[in-house]
DONU-730908 format. One line per field, with one value per residue (C-alpha): x, y, z; residue number from 1. Coordinates in steps of 0.05 Angstrom, whole numbers, plus 5000, padded with zeros to 4 digits. Each point is the difference from the previous one (the first is absolute). Last residue first. Example, Ala and Ser with C-alpha at 12.3 -4.5 7.8 and 13.67 -1.06 7.14 Angstrom:
2
X (5273/4973)
Y (4979/4931)
Z (5143/5013)
num (2/1)
// end
This chain:
70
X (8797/4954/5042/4999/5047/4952/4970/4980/4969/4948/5001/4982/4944/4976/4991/4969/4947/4989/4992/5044/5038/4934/5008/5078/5003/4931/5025/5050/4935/4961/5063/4995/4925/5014/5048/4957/4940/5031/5036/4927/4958/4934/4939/5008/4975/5051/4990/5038/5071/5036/4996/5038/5058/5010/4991/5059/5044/4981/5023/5069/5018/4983/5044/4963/5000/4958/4959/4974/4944/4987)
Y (3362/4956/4939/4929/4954/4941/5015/5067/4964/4977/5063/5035/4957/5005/5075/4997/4948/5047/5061/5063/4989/5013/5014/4976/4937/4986/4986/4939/4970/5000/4951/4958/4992/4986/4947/4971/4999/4966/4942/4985/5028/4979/5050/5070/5016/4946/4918/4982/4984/4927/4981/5058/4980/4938/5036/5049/4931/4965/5067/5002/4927/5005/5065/5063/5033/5056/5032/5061/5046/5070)
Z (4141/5038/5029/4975/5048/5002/5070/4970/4943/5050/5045/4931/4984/5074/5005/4919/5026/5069/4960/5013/4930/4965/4925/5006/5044/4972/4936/5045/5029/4929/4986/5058/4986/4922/5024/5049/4952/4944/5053/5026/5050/5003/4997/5000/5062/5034/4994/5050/4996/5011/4927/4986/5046/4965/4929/5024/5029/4931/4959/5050/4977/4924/4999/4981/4927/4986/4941/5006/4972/5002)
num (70/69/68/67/66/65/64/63/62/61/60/59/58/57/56/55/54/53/52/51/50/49/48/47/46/45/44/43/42/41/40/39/38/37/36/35/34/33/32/31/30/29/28/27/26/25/24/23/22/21/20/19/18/17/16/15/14/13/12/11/10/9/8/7/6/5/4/3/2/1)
// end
């Protein structure tokens, strides 16, 4: 699948800010492509391994946003 997204000029500086402040991670640098695709992979796991750590988090995430599991 491919997306296309829009993000305010002001928020996409603060995300590139706070990318050039990672480390360089297994996969190399991350960028605004590989967040996304990580927070995605994150919300699959929520169903094909709910117990998981990545899936635990994704959900206390949108949790804190008023999502709830049906």
């Amino acid at each position: 699948m491919k997306m296309q997204i829009e993000i305010s000029d002001e928020d996409a500086a603060l995300i590139e800010r706070f990318l050039a402040t990672t480390s360089e991670g297994t996969h190399g640098p991350l960028t605004i492509a590989k967040l996304i695709e990580m927070l995605m992979e994150d919300v699959a796991l929520m169903l094909s391994r709910p117990g998981c750590w990545e899936a635990q988090g994704m959900w206390a995430h949108l949790s804190s946003h008023g999502y709830e599991e049906n």
